[in-house]
C-alpha positions as CSV (number, residue, x, y, z in Angstrom):
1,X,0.0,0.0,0.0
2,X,2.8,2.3,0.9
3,X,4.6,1.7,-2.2
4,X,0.9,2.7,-4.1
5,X,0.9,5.8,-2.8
6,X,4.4,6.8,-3.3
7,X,3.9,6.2,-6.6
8,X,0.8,8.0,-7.0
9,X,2.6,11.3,-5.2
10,X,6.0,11.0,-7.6
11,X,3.1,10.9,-10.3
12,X,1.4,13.9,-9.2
13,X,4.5,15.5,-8.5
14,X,5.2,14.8,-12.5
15,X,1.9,15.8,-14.1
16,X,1.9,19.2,-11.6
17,X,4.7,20.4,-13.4
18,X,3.6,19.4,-17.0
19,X,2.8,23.3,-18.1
20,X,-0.4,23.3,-20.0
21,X,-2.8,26.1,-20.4
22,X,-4.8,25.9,-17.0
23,X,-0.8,26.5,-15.5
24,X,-1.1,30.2,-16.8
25,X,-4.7,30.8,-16.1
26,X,-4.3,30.2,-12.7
27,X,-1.1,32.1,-12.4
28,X,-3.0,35.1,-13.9
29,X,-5.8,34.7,-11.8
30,X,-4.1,34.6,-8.9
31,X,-2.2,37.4,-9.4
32,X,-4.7,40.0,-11.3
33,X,-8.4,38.5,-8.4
34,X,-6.9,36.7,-5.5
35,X,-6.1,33.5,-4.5
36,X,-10.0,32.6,-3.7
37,X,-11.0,32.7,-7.0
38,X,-7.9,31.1,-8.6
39,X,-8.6,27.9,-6.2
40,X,-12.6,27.8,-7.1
41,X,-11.2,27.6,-10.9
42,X,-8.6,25.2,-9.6
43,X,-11.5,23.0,-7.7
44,X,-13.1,22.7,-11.0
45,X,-9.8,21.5,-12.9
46,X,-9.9,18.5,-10.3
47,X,-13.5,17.8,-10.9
48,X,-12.9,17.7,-14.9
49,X,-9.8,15.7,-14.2
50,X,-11.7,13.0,-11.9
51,X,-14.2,12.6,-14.8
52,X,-12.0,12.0,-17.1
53,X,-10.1,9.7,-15.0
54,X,-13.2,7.3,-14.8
55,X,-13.4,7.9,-18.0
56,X,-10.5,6.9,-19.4
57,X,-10.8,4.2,-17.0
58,X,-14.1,2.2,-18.2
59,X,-13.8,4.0,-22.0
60,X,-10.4,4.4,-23.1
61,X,-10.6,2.5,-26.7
62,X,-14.1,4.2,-27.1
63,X,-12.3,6.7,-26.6
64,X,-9.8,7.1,-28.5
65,X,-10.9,5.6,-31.7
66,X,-13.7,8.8,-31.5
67,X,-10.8,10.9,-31.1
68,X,-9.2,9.3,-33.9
69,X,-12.4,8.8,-36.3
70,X,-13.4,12.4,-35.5
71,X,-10.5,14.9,-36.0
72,X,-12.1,18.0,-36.0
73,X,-12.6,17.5,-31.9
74,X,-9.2,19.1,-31.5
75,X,-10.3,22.3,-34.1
76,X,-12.6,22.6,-31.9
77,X,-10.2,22.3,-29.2
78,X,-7.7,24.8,-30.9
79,X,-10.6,27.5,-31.5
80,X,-11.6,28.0,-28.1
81,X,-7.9,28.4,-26.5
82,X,-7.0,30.7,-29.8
83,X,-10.8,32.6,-29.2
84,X,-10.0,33.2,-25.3
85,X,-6.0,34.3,-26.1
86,X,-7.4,36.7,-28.7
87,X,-10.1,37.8,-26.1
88,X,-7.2,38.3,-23.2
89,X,-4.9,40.2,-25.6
90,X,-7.4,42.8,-26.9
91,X,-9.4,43.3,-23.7
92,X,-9.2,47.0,-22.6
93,X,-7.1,47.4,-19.3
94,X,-9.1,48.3,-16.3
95,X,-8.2,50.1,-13.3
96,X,-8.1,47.7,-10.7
97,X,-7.0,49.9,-7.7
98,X,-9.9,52.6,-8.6
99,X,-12.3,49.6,-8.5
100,X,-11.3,48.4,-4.8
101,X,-11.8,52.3,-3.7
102,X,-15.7,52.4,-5.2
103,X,-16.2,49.2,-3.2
104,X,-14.6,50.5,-0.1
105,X,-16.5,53.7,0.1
106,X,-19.7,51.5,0.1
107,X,-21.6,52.2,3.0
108,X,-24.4,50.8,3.6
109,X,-25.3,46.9,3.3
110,X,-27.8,47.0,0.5
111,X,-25.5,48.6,-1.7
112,X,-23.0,46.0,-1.2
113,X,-25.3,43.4,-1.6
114,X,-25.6,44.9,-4.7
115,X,-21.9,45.1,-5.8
116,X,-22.0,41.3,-4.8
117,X,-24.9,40.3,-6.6
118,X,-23.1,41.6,-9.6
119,X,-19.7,40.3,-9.6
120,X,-18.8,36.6,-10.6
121,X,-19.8,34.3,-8.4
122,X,-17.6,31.2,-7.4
123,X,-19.5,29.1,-9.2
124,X,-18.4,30.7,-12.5
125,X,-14.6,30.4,-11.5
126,X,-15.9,26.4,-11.2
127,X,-17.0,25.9,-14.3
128,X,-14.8,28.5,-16.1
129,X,-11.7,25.3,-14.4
130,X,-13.9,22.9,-15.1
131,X,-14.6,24.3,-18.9
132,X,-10.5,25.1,-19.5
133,X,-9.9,21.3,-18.7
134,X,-12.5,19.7,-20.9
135,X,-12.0,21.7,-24.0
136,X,-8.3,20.0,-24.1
137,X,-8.4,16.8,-25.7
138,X,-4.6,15.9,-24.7
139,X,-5.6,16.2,-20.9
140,X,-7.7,12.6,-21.7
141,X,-5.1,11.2,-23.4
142,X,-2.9,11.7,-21.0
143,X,-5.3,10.2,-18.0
144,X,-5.6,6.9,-20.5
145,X,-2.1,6.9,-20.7
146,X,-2.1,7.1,-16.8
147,X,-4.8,4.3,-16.4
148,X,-2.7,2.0,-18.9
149,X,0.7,2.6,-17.0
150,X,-1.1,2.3,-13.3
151,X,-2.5,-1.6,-14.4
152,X,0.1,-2.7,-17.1
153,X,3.4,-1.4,-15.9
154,X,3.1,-0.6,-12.3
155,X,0.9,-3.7,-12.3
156,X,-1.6,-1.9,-9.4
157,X,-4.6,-4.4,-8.9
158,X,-7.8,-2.6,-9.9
159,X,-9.1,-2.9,-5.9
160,X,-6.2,-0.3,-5.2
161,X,-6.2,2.0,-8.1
162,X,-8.5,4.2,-6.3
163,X,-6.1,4.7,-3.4
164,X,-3.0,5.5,-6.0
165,X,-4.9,8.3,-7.8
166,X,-6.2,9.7,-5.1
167,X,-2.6,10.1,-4.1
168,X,-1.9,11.7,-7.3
169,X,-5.1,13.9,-7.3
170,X,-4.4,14.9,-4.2
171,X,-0.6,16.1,-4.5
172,X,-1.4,17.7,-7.8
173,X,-4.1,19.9,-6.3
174,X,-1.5,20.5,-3.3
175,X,1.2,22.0,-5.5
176,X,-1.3,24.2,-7.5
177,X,-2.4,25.4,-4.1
178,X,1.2,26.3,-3.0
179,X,1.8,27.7,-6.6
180,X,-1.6,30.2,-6.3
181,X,-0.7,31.1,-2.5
182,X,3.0,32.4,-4.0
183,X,1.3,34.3,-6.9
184,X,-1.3,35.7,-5.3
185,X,1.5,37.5,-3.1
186,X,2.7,39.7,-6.2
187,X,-1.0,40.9,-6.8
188,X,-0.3,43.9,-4.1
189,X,2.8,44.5,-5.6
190,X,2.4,44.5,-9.4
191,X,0.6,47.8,-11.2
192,X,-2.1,48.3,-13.4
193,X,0.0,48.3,-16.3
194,X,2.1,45.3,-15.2
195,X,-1.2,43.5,-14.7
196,X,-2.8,44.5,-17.8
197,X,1.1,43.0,-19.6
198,X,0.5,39.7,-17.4
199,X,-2.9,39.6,-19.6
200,X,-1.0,40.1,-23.0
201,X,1.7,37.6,-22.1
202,X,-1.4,34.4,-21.0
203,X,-3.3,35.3,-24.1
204,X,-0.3,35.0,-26.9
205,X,0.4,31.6,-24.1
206,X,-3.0,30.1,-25.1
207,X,-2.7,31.3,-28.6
208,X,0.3,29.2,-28.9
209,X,-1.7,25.8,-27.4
210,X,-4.6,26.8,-29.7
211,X,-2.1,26.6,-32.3
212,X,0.1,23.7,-31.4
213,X,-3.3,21.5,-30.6
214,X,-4.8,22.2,-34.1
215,X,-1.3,21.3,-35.9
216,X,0.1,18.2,-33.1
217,X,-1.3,14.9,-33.7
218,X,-1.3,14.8,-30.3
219,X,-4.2,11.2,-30.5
């Protein structure tokens, strides 16, 4: 059992530092909204990846022969992440700081209710992780990959999978949190303008996956 979960933990270790898209989003979110909202986009990363994990568990031929049959998954794929970089890049930059003073010289409680009702709720950021998972067709792949090595080469009985990806569920989510909690520390420290160039810099990042997804036969 021991030797189960090291493995799992020296696997999440390994896939925590595998820089995909979600890597930068969170950075950025961390960074431009707070370390709240990067971890509620984070929760839903973990939720996409457990369902593709029993996925690619009970599936994985399914699977990928769809993937292979049906090629224009990853265009799809490739839109979204060049849509959203193009949507980062052109995006007028705010004034953060002049937003935080409006909402501190609220006074009363309705009108903060108010300013609450309006902004995102954490539910979004949920589904926004949950969305920026799915749309990613390598992120399956990589999970069927995972379920073949766990059973064929580590040679884990299928009573004790649970117990090695839960190890590596867990120590992924772990080092994201300790990778939002050290971002979110520049947000105090980083201007408007810097902010707005952290922006520039993700969006030309998912441009590039956008691009390298619709060009890599990545099935």
């Amino acid at each position: 059992m021991i030797s189960i979960l090291l493995n799992g933990v020296l696997f999440g270790v390994l896939l925590s530092f595998l820089i995909g898209p979600v890597f930068f989003v969170l950075l950025e979110t961390s960074i431009k909204k707070g370390m709240k909202e990067a971890l509620f986009i984070d929760l839903g990363v973990l939720l996409s990846d457990i369902l593709y994990l029993i996925a690619a568990y009970f599936f994985a031929q399914k699977i990928l022969e769809s993937l292979s049959e049906n090629s224009y998954i990853k265009y799809i794929a490739a839109s979204v992440f060049i849509f959203m970089g193009l949507i980062s890049i052109l995006k007028k930059q705010t004034r953060e700081s002049k937003k935080e003073v409006d909402l501190n010289m609220l006074e009363t409680p309705a009108e903060m209710d108010k300013v609450i009702f309006k902004k995102q709720t954490y539910l979004t950021y949920v589904l926004k992780g949950i969305g920026l998972n799915a749309i990613n067709p390598g992120v399956l792949v990589y999970w069927i990959a995972a379920c073949t090595t766990a059973t064929e080469e580590l040679h884990i009985p299928e009573h004790l999978l649970i117990y090695y990806f839960v190890a590596t569920l867990g120590t992924m989510f772990s080092i994201d949190v300790l990778k939002i909690y050290y971002a979110s520390k520049l947000k105090n420290k980083l201007t408007p303008k810097a902010l707005h160039n952290i922006s520039i810099g993700v969006g030309f990042i998912l441009l590039v996956f956008g691009v390298v997804i619709a060009f890599k036969d990545i099935f």
